[in-house]
Residue, then its C-alpha position, 0 to 999 in steps of 0.5 A: x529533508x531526508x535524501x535517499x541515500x540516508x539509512x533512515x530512508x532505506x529503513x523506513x521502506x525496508x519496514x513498509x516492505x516486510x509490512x506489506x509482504x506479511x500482509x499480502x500473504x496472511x490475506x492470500x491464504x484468507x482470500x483463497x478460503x473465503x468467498x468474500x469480496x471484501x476479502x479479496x478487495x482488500x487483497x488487491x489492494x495489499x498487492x498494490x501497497x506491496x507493489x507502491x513500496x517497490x516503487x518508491x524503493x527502485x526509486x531511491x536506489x536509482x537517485x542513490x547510484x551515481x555513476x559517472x558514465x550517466x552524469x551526462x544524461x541526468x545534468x541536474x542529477x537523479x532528484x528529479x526521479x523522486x517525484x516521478x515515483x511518487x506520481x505513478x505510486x499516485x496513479x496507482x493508488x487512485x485506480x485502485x480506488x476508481x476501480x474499488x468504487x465502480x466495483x461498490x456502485x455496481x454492487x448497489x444497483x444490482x438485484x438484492x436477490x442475487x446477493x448471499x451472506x458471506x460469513x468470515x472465519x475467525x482467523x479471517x478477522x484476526x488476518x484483516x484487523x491486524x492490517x490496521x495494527x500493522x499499517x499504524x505502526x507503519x504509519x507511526x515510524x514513517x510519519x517523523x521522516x522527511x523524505x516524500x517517499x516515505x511521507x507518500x508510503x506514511x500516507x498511505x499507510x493511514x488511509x489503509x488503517x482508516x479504511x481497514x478498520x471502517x470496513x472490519x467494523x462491519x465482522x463485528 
């Protein structure tokens, strides 16, 4: 197992981190020039794998620094710190999709006519299948390194390419 203070570790999330920046900007320019909700779903959910990859990093940092003024108040030392990020990285996942899943259960019980076709421009497919390709090759370097953040970050990473690519399916 990987400890937080090894390089892999710090490089893995450094990945995931430059990943979801790109990711989270190339959907912001196609969600302020499309009216889709698919769009826009998966923007939100771009911010909050942006937002998991701060957390597992302030995390790893946090157990990395030692500093003997604290060594008192954490006398099993800062370990313990991993798990917790990678609870509220949880709790933060599974709202998205409770939220992402009242949102289509809303969509299905509402008049059929009030529903308009949504046409997404060519860029906007390139912008939402290159998730998939980005978050594979995510999920490929994360997935070999034995640490829980960035086995949590490779988790979510596949669930993204899984879900992205069943939700592009339908531009094609």
């Amino acid at each position: 197992m990987e400890n937080e203070t090894s390089p892999i570790v710090n490089f893995a999330i450094f990945i995931n981190f430059a990943a979801n920046v790109f990711l989270l900007i190339a959907k912001l320019i196609v969600a302020l020039t499309s009216s889709s909700l698919s769009v826009l779903a998966s923007l939100v959910d771009s911010l909050l794998d942006f937002l998991s990859t701060v957390i597992i990093y302030a995390v790893a940092r946090m157990i990395a620094h030692r500093d003997w003024r604290t060594q008192y108040q954490f006398p099993v030392g800062k370990a313990r710190l991993e798990p917790l990020g990678v609870l509220i990285f949880s709790v933060i996942m599974i709202v998205s999709f409770t939220q992402v899943c009242l949102e289509a259960i809303q969509r299905l019980v509402e008049d059929v006519e009030t529903h308009s076709i949504v046409t997404l421009s060519t860029q906007g497919i390139i912008i939402l299948l290159s998730t998939v390709v980005v978050k594979f090759g995510c999920w490929l370097w994360c997935r070999s390194i034995k640490n829980s953040g960035v086995q949590a970050l490779s988790q979510d990473a596949m669930n993204d390419v899984v879900f992205k690519y069943l939700s592009s399916q339908r531009y094609n």
